[in-house]
C-alpha positions as CSV (number, residue, x, y, z in Angstrom):
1,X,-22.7,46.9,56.3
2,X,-25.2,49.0,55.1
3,X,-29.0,48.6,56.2
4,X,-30.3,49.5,53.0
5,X,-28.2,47.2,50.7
6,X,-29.4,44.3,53.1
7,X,-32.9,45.0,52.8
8,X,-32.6,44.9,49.3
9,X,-30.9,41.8,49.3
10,X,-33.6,40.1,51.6
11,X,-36.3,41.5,48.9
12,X,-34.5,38.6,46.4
13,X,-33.5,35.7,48.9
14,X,-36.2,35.9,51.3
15,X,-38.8,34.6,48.9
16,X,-36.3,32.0,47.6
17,X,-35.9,31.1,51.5
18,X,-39.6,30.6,52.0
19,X,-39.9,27.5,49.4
20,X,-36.5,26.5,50.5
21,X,-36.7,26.4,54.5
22,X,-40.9,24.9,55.0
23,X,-39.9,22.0,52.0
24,X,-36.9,20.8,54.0
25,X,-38.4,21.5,57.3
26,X,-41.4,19.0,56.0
27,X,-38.5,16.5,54.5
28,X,-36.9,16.1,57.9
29,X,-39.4,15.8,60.1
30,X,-41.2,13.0,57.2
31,X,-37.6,10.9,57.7
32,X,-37.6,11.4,61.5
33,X,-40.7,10.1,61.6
34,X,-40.5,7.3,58.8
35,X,-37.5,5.8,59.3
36,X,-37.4,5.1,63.3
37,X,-40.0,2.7,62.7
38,X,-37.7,0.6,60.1
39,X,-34.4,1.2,62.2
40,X,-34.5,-2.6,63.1
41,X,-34.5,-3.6,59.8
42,X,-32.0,-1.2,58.1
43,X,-29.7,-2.0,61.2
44,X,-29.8,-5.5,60.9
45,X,-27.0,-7.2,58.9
46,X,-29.3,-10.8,58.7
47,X,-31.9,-8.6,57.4
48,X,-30.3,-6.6,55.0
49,X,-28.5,-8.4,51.9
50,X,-24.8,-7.4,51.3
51,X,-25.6,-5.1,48.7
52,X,-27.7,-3.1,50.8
53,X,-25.2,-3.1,53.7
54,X,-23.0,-1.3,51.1
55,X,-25.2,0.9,49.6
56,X,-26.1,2.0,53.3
57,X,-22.1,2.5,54.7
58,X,-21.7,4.7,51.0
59,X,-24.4,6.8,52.4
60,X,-22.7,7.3,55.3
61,X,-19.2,7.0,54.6
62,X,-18.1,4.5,57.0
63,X,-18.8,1.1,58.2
64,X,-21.7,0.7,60.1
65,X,-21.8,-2.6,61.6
66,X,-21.1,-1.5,65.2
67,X,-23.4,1.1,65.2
68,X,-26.9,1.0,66.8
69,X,-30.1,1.5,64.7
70,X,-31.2,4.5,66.3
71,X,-27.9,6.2,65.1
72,X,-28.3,5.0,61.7
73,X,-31.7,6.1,61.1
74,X,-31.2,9.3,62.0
75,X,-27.7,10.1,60.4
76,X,-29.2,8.3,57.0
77,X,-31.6,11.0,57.7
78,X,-29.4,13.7,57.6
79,X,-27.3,12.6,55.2
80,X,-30.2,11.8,52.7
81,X,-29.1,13.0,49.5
82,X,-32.7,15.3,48.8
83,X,-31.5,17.3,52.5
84,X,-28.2,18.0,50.9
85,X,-29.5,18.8,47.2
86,X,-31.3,20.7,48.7
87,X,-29.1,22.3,51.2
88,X,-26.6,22.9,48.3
89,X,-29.1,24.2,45.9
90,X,-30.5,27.0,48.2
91,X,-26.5,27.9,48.4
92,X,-26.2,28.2,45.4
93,X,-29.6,29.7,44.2
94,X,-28.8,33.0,47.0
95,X,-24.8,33.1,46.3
96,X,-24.7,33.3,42.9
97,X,-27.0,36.8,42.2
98,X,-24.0,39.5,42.5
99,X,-22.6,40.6,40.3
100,X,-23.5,38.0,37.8
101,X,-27.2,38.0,37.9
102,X,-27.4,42.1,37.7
103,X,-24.7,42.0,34.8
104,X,-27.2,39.4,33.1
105,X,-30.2,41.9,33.6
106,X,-28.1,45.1,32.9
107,X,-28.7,46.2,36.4
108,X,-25.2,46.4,37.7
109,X,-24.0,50.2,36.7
110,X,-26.9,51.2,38.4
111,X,-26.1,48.9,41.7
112,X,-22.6,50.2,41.5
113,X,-23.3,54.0,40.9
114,X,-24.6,53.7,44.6
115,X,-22.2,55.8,46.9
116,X,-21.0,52.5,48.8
117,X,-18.2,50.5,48.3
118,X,-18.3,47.3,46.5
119,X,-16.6,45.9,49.6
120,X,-19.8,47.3,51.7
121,X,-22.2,45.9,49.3
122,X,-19.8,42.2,49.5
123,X,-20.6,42.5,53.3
124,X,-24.2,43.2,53.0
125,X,-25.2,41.1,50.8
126,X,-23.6,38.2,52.8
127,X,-25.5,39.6,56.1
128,X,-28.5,39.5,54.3
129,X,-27.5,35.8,52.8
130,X,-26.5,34.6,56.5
131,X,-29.9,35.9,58.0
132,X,-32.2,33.5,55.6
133,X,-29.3,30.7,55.2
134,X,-29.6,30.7,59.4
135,X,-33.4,30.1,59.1
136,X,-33.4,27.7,56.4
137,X,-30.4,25.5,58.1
138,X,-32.5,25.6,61.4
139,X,-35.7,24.0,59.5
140,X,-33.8,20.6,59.1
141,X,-33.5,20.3,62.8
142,X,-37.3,21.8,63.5
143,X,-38.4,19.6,61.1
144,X,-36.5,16.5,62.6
145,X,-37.7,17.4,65.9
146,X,-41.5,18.0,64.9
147,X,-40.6,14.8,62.9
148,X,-39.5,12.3,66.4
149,X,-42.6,13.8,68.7
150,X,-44.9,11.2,67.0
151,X,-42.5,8.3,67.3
152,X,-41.5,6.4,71.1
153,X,-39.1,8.4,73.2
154,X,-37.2,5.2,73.3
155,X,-36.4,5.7,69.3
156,X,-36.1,9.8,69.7
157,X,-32.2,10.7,68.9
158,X,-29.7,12.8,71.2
159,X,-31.1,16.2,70.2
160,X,-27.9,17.8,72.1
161,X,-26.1,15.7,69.2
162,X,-28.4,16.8,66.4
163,X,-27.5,20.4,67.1
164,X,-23.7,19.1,66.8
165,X,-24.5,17.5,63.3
166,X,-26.8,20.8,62.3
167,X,-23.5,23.1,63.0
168,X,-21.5,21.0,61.0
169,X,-24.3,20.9,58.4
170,X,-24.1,24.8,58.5
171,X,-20.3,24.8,58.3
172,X,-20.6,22.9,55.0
173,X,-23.2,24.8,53.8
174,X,-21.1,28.0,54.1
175,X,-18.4,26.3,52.3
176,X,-21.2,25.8,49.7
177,X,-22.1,28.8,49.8
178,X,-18.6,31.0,49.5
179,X,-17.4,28.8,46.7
180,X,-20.8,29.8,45.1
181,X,-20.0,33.8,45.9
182,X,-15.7,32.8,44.5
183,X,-17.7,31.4,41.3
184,X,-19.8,34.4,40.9
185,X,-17.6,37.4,41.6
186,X,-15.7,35.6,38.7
187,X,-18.3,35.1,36.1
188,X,-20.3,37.7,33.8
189,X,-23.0,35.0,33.3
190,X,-25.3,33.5,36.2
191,X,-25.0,29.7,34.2
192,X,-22.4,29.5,34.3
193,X,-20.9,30.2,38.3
194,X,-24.2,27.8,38.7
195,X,-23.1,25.0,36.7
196,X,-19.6,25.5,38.5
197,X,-20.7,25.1,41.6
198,X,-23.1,21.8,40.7
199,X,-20.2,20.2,39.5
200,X,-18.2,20.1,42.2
201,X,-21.1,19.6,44.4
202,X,-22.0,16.6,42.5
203,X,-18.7,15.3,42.4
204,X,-18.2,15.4,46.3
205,X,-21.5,13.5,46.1
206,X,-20.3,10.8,43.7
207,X,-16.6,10.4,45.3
208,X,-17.9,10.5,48.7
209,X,-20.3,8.0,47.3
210,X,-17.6,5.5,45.9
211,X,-15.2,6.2,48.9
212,X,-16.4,2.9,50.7
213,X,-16.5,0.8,47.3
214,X,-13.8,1.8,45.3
215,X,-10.1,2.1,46.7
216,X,-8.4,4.4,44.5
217,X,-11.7,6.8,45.9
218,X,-10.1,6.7,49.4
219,X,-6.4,8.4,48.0
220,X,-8.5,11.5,47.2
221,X,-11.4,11.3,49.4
222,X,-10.3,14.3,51.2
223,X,-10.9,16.2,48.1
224,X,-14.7,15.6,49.1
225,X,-17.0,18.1,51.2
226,X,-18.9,15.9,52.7
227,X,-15.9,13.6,53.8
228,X,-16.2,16.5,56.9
229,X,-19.4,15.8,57.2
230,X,-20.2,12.8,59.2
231,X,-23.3,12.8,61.3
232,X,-22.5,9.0,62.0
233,X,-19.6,9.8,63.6
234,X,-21.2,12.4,66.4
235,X,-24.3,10.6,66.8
236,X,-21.9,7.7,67.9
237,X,-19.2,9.0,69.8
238,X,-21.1,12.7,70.8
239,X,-17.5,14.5,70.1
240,X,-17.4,17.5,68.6
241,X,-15.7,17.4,64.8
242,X,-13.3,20.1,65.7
243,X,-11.1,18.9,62.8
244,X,-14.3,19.1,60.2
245,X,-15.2,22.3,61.8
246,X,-11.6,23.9,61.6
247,X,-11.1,22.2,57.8
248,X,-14.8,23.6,56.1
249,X,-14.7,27.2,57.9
250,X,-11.5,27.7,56.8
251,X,-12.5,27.2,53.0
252,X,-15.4,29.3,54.1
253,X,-13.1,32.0,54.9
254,X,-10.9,31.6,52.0
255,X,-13.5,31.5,49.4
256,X,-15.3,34.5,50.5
257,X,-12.0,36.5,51.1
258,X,-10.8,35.2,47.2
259,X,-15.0,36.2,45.9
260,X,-14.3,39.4,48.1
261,X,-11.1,40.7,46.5
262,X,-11.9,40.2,43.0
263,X,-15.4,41.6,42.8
264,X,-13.5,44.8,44.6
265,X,-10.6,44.7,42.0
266,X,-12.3,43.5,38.7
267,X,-13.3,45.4,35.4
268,X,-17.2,44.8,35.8
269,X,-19.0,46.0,32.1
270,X,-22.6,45.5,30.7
271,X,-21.7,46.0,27.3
């Protein structure tokens, strides 16, 4: 790594991070402290028309009917769609800036006429990206716990188990975030390793989505992020999602090792 690449980098994503990390900080800790006081009612299948029922197990990916409210409410709240827009958006917004973004503002002969490595500057700027993605990550659960100290301790969640479901939040977001840095090291244009990476974001979304309501979903449901991403299932049990874990850090690793090799190898030209 090199200090001075990584300072630069944290001159571009820290501001990004400072929107990014107080908004979902204040997002958690509004559904932490919102939806506890409903958990009764969203739990309840007399309560809740079938419809509903169905709309809530999509959300969550499984069925829900043994669960107990407290569970619910808190793993709808980390599974609510605006945490992992924007979760996935931050990723994206901080992954996708070399070499793309500096071939789009003609700044790249001048980042590579540097006397580093491309390799070296690969390294630091994903230092620099882990340092603010780390902050931003740990607002969800700040936020959820600011969030649950104006609510009754009896309704407060398992925070040991929150920090199991915020480590397998990071471990997506990394996936998130490398298949945002494969995208980019491939693309001259900043658009277009963006609108890359929202499509296959938004289709994990939609076929984890359908994966309760629609069998021939289930076939290729593995195909989905977030179908390693269950915050039902540790708030339930309290296990550890080795498997999960194992299956989205090794995609991590992949991607950035594919992202790595061809930014070190490609022909890279502003004209």
């Amino acid at each position: 790594m090199n200090l001075g690449l990584i300072q630069r980098a944290l001159r571009e994503i820290v501001p990004v991070s400072l929107v990014f990390g107080p908004l979902l900080a204040a997002i958690a800790a509004l559904l932490g402290f919102a939806l506890p006081r409903i958990a009764n009612r969203i739990a309840n299948p007399s309560f809740l028309p079938p419809a509903a029922r169905q709309l809530r197990d999509s959300l969550l990916g499984i069925d829900t009917t043994s669960a107990n409210p407290s569970d619910i409410v808190f793993a709808l709240a980390w599974s609510h769609p605006v945490i992992l827009i924007l979760v996935f958006a931050h990723a994206t917004i901080t992954c996708t800036r070399v070499p793309a973004a500096e071939i789009e503002r003609g700044t790249i002969d001048v980042l590579f006429a540097l006397p580093v490595t491309r390799l070296r500057l690969f390294v630091s700027e994903t230092a620099a990206w882990f340092m603010c993605a780390a902050c931003v990550i740990g607002c969800v659960y700040a936020g959820s716990f600011i969030g649950t100290r104006f609510i009754s301790p009896n309704l407060r969640p398992d925070f040991s188990r929150l920090f199991v479901i915020l480590v397998n939040l990071a471990a997506m977001y990394c996936a998130v975030g490398c298949l945002a840095l494969a995208a980019c090291a491939c693309s001259d244009r900043r658009g277009r390793a963006v609108i890359l990476v929202v499509v296959l974001t938004v289709g994990s979304l939609l076929l984890n989505f359908l994966e309760p309501l629609w069998e021939p979903a289930k076939h290729v449901s593995f195909m989905s992020i977030l179908h390693y991403y269950r915050p039902i299932n540790v708030l339930m049990s309290g296990a550890w999602p080795w498997r999960d874990l194992a299956v989205l850090g090794g995609l991590a690793i992949s991607l950035w090792t594919f992202a790595s090799i061809v930014l070190s190898r490609r022909d890279i030209t502003t004209t």
